[in-house]
N, CA and C atoms of all chains as a GROMACS GRO file, in nm:
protein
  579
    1UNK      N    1   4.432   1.627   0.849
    1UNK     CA    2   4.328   1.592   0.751
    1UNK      C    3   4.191   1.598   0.819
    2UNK      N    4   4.086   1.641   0.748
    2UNK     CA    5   3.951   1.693   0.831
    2UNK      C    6   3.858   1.549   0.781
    3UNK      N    7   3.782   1.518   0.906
    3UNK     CA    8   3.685   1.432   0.886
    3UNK      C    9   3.640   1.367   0.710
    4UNK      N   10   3.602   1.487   0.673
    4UNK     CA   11   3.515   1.492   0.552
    4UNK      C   12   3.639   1.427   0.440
    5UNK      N   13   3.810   1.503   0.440
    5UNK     CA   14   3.850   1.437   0.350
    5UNK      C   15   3.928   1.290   0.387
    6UNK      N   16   3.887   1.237   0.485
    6UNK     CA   17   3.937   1.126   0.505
    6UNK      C   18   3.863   1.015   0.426
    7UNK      N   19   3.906   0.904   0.361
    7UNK     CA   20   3.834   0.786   0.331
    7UNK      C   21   3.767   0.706   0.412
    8UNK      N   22   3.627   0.716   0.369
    8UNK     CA   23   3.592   0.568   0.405
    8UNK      C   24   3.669   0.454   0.474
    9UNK      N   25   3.709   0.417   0.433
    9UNK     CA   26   3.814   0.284   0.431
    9UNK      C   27   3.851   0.296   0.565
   10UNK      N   28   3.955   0.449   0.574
   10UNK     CA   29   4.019   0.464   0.688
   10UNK      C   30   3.991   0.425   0.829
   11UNK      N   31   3.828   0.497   0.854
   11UNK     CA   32   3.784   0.507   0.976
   11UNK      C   33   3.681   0.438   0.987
   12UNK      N   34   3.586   0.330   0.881
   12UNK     CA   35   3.508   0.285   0.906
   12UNK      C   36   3.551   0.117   0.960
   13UNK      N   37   3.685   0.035   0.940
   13UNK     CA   38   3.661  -0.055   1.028
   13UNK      C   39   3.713  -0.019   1.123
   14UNK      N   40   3.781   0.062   1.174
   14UNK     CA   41   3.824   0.111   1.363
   14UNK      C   42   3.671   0.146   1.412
   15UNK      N   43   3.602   0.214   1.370
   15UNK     CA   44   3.430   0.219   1.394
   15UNK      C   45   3.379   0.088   1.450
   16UNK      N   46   3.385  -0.022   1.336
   16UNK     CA   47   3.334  -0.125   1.305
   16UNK      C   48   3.392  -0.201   1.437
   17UNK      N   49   3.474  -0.231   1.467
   17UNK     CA   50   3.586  -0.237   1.579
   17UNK      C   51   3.524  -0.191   1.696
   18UNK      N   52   3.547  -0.076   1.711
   18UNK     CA   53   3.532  -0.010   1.830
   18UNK      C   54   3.376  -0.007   1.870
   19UNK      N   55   3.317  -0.055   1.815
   19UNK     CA   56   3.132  -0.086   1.839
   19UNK      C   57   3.162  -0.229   1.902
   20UNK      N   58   3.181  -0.318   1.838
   20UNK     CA   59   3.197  -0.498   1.856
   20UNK      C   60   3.256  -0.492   1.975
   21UNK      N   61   3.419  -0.451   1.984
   21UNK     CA   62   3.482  -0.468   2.107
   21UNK      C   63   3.500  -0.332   2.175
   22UNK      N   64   3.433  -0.323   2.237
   22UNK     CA   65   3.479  -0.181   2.348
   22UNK      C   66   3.635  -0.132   2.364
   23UNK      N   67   3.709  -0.082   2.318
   23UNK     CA   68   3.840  -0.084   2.313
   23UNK      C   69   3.912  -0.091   2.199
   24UNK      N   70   3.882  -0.208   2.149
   24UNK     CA   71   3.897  -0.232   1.991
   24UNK      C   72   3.918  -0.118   1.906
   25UNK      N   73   3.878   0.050   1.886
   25UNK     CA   74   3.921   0.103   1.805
   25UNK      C   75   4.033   0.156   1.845
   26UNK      N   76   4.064   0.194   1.955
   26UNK     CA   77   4.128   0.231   2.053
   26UNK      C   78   4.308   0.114   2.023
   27UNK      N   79   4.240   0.028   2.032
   27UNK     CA   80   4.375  -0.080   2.075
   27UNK      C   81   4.404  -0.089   1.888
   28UNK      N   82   4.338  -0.110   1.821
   28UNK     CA   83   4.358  -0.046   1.679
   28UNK      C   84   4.488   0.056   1.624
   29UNK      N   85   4.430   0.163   1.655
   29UNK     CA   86   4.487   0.268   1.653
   29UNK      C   87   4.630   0.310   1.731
   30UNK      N   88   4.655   0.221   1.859
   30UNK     CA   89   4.747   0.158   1.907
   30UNK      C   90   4.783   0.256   2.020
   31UNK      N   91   4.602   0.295   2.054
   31UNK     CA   92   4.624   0.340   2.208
   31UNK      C   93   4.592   0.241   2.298
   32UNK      N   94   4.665   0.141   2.358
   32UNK     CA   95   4.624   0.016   2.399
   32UNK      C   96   4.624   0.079   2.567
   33UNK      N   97   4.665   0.155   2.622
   33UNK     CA   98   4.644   0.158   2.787
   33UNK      C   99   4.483   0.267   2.739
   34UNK      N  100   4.461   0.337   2.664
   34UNK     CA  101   4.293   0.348   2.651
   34UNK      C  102   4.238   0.271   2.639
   35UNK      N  103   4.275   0.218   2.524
   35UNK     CA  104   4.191   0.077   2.504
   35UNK      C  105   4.152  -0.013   2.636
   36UNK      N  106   4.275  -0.060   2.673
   36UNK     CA  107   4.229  -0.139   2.806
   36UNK      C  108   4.172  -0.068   2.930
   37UNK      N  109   4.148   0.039   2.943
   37UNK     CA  110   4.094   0.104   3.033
   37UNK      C  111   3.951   0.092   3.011
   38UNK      N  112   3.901   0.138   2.836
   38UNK     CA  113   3.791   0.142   2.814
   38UNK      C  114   3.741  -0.001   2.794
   39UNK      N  115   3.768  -0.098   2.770
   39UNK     CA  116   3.733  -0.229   2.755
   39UNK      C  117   3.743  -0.280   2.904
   40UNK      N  118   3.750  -0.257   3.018
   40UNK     CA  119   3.722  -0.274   3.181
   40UNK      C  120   3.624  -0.197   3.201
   41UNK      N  121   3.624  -0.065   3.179
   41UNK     CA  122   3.502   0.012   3.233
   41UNK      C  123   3.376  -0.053   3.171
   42UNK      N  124   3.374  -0.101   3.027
   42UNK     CA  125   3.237  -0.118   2.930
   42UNK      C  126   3.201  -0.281   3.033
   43UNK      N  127   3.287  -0.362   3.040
   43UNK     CA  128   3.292  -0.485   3.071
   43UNK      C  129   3.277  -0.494   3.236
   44UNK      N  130   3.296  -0.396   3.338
   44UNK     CA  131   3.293  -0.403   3.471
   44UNK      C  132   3.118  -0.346   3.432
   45UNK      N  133   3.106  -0.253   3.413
   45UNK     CA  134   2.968  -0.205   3.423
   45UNK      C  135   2.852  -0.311   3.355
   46UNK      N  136   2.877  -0.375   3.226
   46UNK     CA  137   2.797  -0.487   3.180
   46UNK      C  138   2.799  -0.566   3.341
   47UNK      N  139   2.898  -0.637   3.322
   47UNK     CA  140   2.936  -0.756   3.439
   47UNK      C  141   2.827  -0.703   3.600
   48UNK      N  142   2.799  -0.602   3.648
   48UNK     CA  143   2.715  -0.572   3.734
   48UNK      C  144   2.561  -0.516   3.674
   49UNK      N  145   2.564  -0.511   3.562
   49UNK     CA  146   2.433  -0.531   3.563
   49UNK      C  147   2.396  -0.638   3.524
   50UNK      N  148   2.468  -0.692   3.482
   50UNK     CA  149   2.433  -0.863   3.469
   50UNK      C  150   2.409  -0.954   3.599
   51UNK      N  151   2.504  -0.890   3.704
   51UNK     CA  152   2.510  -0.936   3.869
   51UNK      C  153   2.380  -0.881   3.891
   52UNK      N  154   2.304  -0.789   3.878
   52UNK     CA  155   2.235  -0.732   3.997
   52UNK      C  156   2.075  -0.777   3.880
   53UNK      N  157   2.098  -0.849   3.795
   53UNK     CA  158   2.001  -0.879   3.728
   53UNK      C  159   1.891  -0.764   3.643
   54UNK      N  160   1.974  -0.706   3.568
   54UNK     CA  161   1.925  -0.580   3.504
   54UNK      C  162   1.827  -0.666   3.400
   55UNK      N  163   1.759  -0.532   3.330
   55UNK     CA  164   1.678  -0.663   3.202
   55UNK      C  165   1.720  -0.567   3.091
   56UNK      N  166   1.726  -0.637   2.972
   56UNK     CA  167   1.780  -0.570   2.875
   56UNK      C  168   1.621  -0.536   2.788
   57UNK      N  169   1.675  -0.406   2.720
   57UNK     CA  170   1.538  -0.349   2.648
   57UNK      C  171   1.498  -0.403   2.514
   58UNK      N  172   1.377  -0.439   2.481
   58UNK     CA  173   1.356  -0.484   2.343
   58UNK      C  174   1.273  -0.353   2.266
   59UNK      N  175   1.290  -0.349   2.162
   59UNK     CA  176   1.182  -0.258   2.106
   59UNK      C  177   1.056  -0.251   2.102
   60UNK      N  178   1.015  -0.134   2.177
   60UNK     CA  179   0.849  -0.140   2.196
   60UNK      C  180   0.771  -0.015   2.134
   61UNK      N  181   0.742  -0.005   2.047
   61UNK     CA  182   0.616   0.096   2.023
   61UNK      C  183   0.508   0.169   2.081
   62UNK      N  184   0.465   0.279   2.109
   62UNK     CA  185   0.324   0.283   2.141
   62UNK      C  186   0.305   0.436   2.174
   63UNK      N  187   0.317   0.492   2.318
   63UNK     CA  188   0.308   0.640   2.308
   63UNK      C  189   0.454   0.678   2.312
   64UNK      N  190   0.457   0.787   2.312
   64UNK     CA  191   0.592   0.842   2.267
   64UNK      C  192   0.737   0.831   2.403
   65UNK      N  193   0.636   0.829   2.504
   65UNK     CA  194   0.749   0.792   2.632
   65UNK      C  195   0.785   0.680   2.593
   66UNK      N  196   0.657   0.570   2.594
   66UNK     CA  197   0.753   0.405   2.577
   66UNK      C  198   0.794   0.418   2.471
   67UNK      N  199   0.788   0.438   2.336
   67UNK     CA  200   0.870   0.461   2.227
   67UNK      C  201   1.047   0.478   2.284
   68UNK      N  202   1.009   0.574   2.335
   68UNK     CA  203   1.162   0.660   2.383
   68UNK      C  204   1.214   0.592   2.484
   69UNK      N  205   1.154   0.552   2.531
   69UNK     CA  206   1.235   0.433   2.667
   69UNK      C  207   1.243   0.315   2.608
   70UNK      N  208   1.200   0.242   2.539
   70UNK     CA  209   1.274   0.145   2.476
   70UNK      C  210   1.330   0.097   2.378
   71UNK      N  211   1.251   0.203   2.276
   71UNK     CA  212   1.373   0.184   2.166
   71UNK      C  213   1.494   0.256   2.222
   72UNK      N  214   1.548   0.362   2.293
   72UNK     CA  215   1.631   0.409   2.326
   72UNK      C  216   1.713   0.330   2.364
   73UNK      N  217   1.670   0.255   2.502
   73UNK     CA  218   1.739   0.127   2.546
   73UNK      C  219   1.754   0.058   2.489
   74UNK      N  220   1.677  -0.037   2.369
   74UNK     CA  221   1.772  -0.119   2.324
   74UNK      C  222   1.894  -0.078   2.253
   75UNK      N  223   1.871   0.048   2.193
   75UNK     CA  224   1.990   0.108   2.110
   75UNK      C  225   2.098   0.117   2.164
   76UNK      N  226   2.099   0.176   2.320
   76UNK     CA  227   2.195   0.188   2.423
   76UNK      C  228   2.245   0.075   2.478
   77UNK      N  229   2.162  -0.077   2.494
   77UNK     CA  230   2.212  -0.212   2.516
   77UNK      C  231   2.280  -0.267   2.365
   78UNK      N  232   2.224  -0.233   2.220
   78UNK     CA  233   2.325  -0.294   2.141
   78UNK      C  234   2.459  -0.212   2.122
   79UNK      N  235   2.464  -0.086   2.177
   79UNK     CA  236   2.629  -0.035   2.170
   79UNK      C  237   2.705  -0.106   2.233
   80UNK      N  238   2.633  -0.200   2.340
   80UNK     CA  239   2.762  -0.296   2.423
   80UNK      C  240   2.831  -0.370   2.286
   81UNK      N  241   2.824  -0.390   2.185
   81UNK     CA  242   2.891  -0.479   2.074
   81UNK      C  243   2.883  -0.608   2.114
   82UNK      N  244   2.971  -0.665   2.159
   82UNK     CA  245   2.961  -0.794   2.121
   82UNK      C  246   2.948  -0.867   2.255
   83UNK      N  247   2.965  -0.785   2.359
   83UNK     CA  248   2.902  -0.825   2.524
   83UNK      C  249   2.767  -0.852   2.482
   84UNK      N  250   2.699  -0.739   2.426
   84UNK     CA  251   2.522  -0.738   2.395
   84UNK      C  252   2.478  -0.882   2.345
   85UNK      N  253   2.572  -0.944   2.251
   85UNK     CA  254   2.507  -0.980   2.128
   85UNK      C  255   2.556  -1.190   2.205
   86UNK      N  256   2.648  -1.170   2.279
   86UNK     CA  257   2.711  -1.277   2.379
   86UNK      C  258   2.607  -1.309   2.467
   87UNK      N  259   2.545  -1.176   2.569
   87UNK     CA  260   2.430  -1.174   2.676
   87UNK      C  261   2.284  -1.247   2.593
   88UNK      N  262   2.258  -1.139   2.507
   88UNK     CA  263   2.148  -1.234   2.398
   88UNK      C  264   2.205  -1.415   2.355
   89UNK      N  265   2.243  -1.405   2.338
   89UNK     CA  266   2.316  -1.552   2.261
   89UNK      C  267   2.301  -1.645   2.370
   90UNK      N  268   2.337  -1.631   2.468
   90UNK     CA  269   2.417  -1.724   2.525
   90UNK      C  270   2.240  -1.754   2.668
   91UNK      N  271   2.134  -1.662   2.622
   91UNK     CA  272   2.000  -1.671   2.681
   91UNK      C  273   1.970  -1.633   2.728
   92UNK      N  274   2.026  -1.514   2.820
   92UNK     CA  275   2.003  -1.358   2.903
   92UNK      C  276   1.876  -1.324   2.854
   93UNK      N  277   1.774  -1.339   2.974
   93UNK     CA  278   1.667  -1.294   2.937
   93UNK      C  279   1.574  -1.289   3.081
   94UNK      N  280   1.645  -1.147   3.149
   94UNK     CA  281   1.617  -1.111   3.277
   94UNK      C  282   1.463  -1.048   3.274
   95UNK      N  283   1.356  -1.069   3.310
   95UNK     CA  284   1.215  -1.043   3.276
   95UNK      C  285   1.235  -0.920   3.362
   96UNK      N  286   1.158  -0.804   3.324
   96UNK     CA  287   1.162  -0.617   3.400
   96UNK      C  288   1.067  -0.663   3.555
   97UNK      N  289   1.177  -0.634   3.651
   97UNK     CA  290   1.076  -0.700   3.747
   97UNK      C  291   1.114  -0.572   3.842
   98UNK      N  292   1.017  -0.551   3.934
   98UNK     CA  293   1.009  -0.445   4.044
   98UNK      C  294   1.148  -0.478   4.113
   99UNK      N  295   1.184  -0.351   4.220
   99UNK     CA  296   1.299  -0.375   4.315
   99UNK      C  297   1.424  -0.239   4.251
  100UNK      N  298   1.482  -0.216   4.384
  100UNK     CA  299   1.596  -0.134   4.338
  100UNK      C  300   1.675  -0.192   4.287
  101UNK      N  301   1.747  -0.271   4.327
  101UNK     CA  302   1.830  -0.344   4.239
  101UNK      C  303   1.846  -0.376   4.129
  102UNK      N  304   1.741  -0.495   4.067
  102UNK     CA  305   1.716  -0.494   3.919
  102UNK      C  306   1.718  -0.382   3.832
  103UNK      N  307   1.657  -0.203   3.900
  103UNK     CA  308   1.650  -0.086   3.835
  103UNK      C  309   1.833  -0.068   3.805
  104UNK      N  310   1.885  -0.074   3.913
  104UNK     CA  311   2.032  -0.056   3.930
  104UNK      C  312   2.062  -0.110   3.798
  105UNK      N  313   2.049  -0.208   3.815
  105UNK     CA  314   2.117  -0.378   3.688
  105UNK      C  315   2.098  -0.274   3.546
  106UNK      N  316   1.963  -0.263   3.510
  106UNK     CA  317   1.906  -0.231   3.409
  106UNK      C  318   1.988  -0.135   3.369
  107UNK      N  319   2.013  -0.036   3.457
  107UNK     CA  320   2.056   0.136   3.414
  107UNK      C  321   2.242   0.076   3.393
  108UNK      N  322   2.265   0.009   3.477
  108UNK     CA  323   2.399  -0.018   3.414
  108UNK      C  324   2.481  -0.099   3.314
  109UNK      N  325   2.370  -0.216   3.210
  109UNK     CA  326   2.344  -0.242   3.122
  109UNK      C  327   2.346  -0.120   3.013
  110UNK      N  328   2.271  -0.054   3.090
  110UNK     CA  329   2.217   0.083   2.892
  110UNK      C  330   2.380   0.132   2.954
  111UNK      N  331   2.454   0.186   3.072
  111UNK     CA  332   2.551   0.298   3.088
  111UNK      C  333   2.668   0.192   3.014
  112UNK      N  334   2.659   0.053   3.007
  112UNK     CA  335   2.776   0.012   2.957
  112UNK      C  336   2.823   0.064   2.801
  113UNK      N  337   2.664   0.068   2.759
  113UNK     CA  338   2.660   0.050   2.582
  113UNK      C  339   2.676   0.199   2.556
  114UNK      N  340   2.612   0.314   2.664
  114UNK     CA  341   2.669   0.472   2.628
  114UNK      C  342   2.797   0.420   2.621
  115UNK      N  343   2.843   0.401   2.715
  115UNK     CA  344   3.024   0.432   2.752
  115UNK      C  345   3.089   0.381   2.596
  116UNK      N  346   3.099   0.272   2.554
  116UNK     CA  347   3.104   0.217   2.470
  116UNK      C  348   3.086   0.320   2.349
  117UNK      N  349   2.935   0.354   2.344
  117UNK     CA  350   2.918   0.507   2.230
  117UNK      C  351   3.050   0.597   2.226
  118UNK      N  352   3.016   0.625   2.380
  118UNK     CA  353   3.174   0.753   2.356
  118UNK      C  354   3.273   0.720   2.309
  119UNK      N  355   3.325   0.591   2.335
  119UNK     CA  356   3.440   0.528   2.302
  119UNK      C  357   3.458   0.533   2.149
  120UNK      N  358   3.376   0.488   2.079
  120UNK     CA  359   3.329   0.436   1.900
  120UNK      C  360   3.342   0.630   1.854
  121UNK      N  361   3.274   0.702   1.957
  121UNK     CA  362   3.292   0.852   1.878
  121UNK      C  363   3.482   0.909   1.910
  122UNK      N  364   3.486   0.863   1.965
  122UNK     CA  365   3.654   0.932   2.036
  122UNK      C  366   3.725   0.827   1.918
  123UNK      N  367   3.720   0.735   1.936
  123UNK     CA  368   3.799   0.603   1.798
  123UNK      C  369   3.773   0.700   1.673
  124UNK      N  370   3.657   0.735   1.651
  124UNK     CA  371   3.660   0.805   1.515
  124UNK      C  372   3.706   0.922   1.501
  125UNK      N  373   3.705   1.044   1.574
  125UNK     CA  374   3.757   1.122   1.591
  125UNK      C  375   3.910   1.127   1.588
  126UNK      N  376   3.999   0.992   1.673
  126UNK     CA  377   4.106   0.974   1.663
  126UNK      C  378   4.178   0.938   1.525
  127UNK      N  379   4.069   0.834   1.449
  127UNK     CA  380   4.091   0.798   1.312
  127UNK      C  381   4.095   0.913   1.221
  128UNK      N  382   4.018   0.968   1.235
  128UNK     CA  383   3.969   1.104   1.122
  128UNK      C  384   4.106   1.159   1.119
  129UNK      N  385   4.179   1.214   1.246
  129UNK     CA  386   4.300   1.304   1.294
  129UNK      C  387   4.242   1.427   1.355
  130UNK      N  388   4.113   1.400   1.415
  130UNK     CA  389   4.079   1.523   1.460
  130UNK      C  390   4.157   1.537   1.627
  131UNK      N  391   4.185   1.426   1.658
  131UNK     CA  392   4.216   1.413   1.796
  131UNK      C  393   4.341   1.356   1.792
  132UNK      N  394   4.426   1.348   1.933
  132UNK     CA  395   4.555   1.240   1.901
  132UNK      C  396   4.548   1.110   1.959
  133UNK      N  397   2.611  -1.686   3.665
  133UNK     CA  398   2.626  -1.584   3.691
  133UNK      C  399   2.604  -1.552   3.825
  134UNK      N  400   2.681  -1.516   3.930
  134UNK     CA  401   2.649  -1.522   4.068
  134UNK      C  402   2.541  -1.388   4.097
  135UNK      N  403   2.469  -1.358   4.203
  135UNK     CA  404   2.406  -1.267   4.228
  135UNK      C  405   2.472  -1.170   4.291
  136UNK      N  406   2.454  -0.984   4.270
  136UNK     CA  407   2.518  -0.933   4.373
  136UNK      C  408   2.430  -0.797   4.430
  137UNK      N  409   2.413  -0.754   4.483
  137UNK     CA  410   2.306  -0.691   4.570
  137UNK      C  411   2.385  -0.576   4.622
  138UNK      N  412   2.387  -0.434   4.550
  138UNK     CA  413   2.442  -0.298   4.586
  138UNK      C  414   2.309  -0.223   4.649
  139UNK      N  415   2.401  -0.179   4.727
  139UNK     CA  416   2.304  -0.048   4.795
  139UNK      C  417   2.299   0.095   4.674
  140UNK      N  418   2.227   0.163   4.706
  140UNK     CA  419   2.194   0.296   4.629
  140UNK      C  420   2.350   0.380   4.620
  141UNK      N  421   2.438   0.364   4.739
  141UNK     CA  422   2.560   0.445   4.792
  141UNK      C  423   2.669   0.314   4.678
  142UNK      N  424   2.624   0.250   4.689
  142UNK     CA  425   2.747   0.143   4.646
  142UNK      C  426   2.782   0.166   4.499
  143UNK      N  427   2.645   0.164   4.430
  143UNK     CA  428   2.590   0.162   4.288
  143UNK      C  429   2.647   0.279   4.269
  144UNK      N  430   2.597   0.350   4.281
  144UNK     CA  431   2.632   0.527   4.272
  144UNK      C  432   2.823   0.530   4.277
  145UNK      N  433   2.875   0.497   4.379
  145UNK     CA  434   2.988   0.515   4.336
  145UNK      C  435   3.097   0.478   4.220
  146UNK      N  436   3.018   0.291   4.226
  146UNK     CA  437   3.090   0.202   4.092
  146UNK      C  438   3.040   0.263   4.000
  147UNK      N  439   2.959   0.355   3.930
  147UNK     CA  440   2.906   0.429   3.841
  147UNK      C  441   2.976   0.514   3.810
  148UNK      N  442   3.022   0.595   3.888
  148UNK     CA  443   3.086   0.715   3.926
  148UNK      C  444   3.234   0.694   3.847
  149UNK      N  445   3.277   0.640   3.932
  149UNK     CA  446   3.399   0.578   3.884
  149UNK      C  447   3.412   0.561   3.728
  150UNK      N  448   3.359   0.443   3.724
  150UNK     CA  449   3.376   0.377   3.558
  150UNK      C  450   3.338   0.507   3.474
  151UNK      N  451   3.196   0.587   3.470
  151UNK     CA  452   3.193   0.709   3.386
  151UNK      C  453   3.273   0.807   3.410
  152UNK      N  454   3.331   0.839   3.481
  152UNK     CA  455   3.472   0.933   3.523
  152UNK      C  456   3.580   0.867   3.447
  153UNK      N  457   3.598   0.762   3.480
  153UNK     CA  458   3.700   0.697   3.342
  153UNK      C  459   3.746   0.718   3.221
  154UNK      N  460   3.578   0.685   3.206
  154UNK     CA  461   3.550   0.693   3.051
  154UNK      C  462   3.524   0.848   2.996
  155UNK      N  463   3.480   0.904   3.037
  155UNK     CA  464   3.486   1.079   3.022
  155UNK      C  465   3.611   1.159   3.039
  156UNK      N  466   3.729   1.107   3.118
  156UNK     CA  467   3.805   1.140   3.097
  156UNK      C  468   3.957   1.101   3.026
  157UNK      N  469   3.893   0.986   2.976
  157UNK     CA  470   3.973   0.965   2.829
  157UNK      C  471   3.916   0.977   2.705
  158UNK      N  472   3.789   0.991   2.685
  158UNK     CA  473   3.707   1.043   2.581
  158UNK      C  474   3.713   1.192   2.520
  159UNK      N  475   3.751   1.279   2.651
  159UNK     CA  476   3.690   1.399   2.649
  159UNK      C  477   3.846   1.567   2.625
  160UNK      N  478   3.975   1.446   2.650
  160UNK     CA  479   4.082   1.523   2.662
  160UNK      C  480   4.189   1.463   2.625
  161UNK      N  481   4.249   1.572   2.544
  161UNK     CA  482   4.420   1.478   2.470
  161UNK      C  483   4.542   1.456   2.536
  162UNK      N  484   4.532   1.516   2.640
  162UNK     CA  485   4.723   1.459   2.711
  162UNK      C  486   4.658   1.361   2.804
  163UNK      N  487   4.717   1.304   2.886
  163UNK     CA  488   4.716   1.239   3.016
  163UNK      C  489   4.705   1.268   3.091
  164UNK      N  490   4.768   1.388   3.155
  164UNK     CA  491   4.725   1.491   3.272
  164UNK      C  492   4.616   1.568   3.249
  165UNK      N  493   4.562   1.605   3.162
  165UNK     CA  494   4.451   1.616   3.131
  165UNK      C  495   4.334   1.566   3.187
  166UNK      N  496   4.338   1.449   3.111
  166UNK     CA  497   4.293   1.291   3.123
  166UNK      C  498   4.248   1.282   3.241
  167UNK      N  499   4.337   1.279   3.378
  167UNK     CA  500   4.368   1.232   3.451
  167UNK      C  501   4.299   1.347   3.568
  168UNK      N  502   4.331   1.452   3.506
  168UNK     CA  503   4.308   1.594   3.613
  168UNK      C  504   4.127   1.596   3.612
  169UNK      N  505   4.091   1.523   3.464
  169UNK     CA  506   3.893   1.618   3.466
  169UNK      C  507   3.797   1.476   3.486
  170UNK      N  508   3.912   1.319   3.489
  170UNK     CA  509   3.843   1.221   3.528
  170UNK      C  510   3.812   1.222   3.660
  171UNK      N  511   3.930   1.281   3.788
  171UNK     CA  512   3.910   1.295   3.895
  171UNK      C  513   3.833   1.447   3.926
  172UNK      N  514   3.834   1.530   3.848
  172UNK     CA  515   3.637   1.630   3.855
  172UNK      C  516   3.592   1.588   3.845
  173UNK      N  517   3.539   1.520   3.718
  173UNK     CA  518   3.444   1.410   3.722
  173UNK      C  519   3.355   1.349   3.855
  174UNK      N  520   3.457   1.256   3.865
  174UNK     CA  521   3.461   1.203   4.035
  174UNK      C  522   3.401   1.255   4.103
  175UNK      N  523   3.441   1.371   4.149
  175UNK     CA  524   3.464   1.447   4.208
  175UNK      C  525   3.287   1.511   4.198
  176UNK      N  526   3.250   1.570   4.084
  176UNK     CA  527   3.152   1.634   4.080
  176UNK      C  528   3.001   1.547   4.097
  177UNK      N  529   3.015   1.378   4.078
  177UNK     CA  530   2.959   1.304   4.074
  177UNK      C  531   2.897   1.284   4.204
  178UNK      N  532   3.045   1.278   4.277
  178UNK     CA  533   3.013   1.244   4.431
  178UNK      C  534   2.924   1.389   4.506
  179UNK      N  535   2.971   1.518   4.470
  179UNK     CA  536   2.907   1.613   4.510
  179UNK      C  537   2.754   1.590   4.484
  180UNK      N  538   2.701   1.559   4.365
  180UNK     CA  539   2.573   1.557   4.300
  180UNK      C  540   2.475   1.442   4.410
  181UNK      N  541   2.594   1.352   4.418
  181UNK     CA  542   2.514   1.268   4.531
  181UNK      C  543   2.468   1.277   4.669
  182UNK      N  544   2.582   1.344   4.735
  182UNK     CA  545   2.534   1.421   4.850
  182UNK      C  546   2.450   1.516   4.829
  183UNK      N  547   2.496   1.630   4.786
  183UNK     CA  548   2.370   1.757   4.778
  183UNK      C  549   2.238   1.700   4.736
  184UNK      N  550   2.214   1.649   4.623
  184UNK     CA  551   2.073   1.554   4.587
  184UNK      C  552   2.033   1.472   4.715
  185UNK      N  553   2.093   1.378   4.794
  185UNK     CA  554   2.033   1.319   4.885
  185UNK      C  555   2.044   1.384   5.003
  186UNK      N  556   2.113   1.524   5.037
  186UNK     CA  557   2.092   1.581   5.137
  186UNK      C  558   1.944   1.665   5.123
  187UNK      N  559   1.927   1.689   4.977
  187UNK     CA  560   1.815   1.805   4.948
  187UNK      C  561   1.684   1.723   4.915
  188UNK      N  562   1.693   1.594   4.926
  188UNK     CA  563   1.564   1.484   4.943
  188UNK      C  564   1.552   1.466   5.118
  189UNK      N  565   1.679   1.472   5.170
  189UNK     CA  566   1.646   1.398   5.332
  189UNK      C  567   1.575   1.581   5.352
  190UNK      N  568   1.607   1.656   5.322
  190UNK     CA  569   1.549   1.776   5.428
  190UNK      C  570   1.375   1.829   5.332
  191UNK      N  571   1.411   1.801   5.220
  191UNK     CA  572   1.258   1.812   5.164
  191UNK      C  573   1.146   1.690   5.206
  192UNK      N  574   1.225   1.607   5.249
  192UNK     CA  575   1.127   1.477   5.321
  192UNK      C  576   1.074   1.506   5.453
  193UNK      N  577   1.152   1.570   5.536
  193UNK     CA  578   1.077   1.607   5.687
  193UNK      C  579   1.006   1.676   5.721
   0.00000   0.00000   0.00000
């Protein structure tokens, strides 16, 4: 069955899923050794940029680079799902401060919430039946 | 949250790793598959790191 004639229904809460919990569409669908693979990788990579004191991106306006560097980033920090929304919550609020490290932190914060992306596109793809 | 303090070599590899992971269960349908283009991956990651920091140490002198 091709993307287009699949329902709604079908693939939008494994989506819904697989955004929130990293794995989640995955463990869904009842690929659970993906799943748990991908729910360590999203969660080891958060977990060190949280160690190395990354700062998470808020939306900023103005010329078109900062445009693109931070709305980008935050977009790329809310794919973490529900790590993101836990780090916010719970008062994570690492100020952008000079140093390699913190750069480290930062970049592996946004790489958690890509990874996570891929994951939510491969879940759907798997849902659709484009994939196995 | 405890503090933890990676070097440039350290970072780079735990990077490496976890996106090799994830690219190679994202990106291919069997297991051996899987398994064969996560370790390219790897593989090509780690190359990128040497040649890049070999081709900064000799453009630096």
């Amino acid at each position: 069955m091709s993307a287009s004639k699949t329902p709604i229904s079908a693939w939008l809460p494994i989506v819904a899923l697989a955004w929130l919990v990293p794995g989640g569409g995955h463990f869904m669908l009842k690929r659970t050794t993906r799943a748990a693979l991908l729910f360590g990788c999203c969660l080891l990579a958060l977990l060190a940029g949280l160690m190395m004191r990354g700062a998470m991106f808020s939306p900023q306006t103005g010329d078109l680079f900062t445009t693109l560097i931070y709305c980008g980033g935050f977009v790329a920090n809310l794919c973490s799902g529900i790590f993101y929304l836990l780090t916010v919550w719970m008062g994570y609020a690492q100020p952008d401060v000079a140093g390699h490290v913190h750069d480290y932190g930062t970049k592996f914060l946004v790489a958690a919430g890509l990874m996570n992306l891929l994951a939510v596109v491969d879940a759907f793809e798997i849902a659709t039946g484009r994939k196995s | 949250m405890p503090k933890m303090t990676l070097s440039h070599m350290e970072a780079s590899l735990l990077f490496a790793l976890l996106a090799s992971v994830v690219l190679g269960i994202v990106t291919k349908r069997s297991d051996r598959e899987r398994m064969l283009y996560g370790a390219y991956c790897f593989v090509c990651f780690i190359g990128a790191l040497f040649g890049l920091g070999w081709l900064m140490y000799l453009g630096h002198r």
